[in-house]
Residue frames relative to the residue before (quaternion, step in Angstrom):
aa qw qx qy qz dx dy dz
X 1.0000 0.0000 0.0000 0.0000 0.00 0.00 0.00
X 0.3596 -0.7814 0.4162 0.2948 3.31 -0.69 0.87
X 0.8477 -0.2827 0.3705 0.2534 3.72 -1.07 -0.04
X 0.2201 -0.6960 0.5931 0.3396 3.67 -0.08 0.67
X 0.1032 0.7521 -0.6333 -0.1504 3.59 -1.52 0.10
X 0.4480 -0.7321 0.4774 0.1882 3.75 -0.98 0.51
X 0.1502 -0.8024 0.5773 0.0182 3.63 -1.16 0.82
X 0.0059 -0.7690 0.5994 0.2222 3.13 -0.43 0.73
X 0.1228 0.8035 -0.5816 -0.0336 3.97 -1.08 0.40
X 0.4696 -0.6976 0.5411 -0.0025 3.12 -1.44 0.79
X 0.1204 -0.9103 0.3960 -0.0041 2.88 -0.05 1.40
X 0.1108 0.7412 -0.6566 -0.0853 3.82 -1.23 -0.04
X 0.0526 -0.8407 0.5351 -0.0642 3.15 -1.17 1.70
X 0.2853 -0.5100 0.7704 0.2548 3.49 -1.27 -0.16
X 0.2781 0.7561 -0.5922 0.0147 3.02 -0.84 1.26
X 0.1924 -0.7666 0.6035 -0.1058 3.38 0.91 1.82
X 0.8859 0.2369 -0.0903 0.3885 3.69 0.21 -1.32
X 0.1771 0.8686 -0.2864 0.3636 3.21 1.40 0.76
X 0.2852 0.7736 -0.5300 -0.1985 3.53 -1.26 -0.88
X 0.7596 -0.0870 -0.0764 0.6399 3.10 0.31 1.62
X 0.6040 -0.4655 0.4788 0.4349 3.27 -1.63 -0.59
X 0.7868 0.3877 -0.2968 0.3776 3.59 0.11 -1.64
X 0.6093 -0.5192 0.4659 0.3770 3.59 -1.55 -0.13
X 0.1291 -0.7216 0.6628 -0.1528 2.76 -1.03 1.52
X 0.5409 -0.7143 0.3823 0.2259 3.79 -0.79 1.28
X 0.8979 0.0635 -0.1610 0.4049 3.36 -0.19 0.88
X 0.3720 0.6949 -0.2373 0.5678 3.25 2.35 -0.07
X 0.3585 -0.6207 0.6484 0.2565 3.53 -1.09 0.91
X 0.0088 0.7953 -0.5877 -0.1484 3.58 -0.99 0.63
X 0.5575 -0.3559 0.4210 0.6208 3.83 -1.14 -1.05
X 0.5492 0.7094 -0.3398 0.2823 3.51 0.62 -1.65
X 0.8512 0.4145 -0.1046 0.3045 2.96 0.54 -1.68
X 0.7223 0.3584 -0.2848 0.5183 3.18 1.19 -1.23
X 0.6377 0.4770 -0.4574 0.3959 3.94 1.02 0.46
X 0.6189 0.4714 -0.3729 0.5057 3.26 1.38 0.14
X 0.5761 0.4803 -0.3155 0.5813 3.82 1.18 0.05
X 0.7404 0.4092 -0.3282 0.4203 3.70 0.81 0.17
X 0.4711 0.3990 -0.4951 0.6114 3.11 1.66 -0.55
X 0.6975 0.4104 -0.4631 0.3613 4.07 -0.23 -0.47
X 0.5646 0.3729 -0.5155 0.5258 3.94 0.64 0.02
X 0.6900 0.5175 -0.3976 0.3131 3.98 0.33 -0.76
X 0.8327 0.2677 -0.0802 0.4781 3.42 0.79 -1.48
X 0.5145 -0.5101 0.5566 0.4066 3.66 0.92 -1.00
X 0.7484 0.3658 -0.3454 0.4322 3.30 0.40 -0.86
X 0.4041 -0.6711 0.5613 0.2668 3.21 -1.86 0.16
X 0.1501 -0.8058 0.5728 -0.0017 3.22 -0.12 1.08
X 0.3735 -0.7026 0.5856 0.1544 3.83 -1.65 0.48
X 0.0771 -0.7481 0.5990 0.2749 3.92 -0.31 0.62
X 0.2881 -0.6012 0.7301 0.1501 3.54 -1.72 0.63
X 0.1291 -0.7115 0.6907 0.0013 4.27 -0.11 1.11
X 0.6147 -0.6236 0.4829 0.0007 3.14 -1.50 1.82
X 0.6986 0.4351 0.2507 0.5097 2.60 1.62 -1.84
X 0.1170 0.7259 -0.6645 -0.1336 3.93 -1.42 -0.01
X 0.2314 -0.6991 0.6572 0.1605 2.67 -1.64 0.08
X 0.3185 -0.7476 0.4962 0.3057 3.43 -0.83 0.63
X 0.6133 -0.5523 0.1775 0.5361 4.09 -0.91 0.13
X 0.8920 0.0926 -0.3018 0.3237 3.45 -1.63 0.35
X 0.3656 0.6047 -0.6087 0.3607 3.72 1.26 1.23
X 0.3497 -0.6322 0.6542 0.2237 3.46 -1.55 0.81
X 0.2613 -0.6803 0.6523 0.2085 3.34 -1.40 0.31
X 0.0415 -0.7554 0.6485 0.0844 3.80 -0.87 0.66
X 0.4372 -0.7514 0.4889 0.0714 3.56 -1.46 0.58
């Protein structure tokens, strides 16, 4: 099993087509679709932990 490792990242979204930040069953979220891309990049399944929320169709700039 590999190592745990941390990321910090900084995000900016448009999240018109959103609904919020956290996972939410059948609801596009951030959470999710950043936790499905690290699994298309790396393979692994990985868990995000958000500093932060957003509620649905708020953007977040940096």
């Amino acid at each position: 099993m590999p190592s745990a490792q941390n990321w910090l990242l900084l995000l900016t979204y448009e999240g018109t087509c959103y609904h919020g930040w956290q996972v939410q069953p059948n609801s596009p979220t951030i959470e999710d679709s950043l936790e499905q891309a690290v699994k298309r990049l790396t393979g692994e399944t990985v868990k995000v932990h958000g500093a932060g929320r957003t509620d649905s169709g708020v953007h977040a700039l940096n």
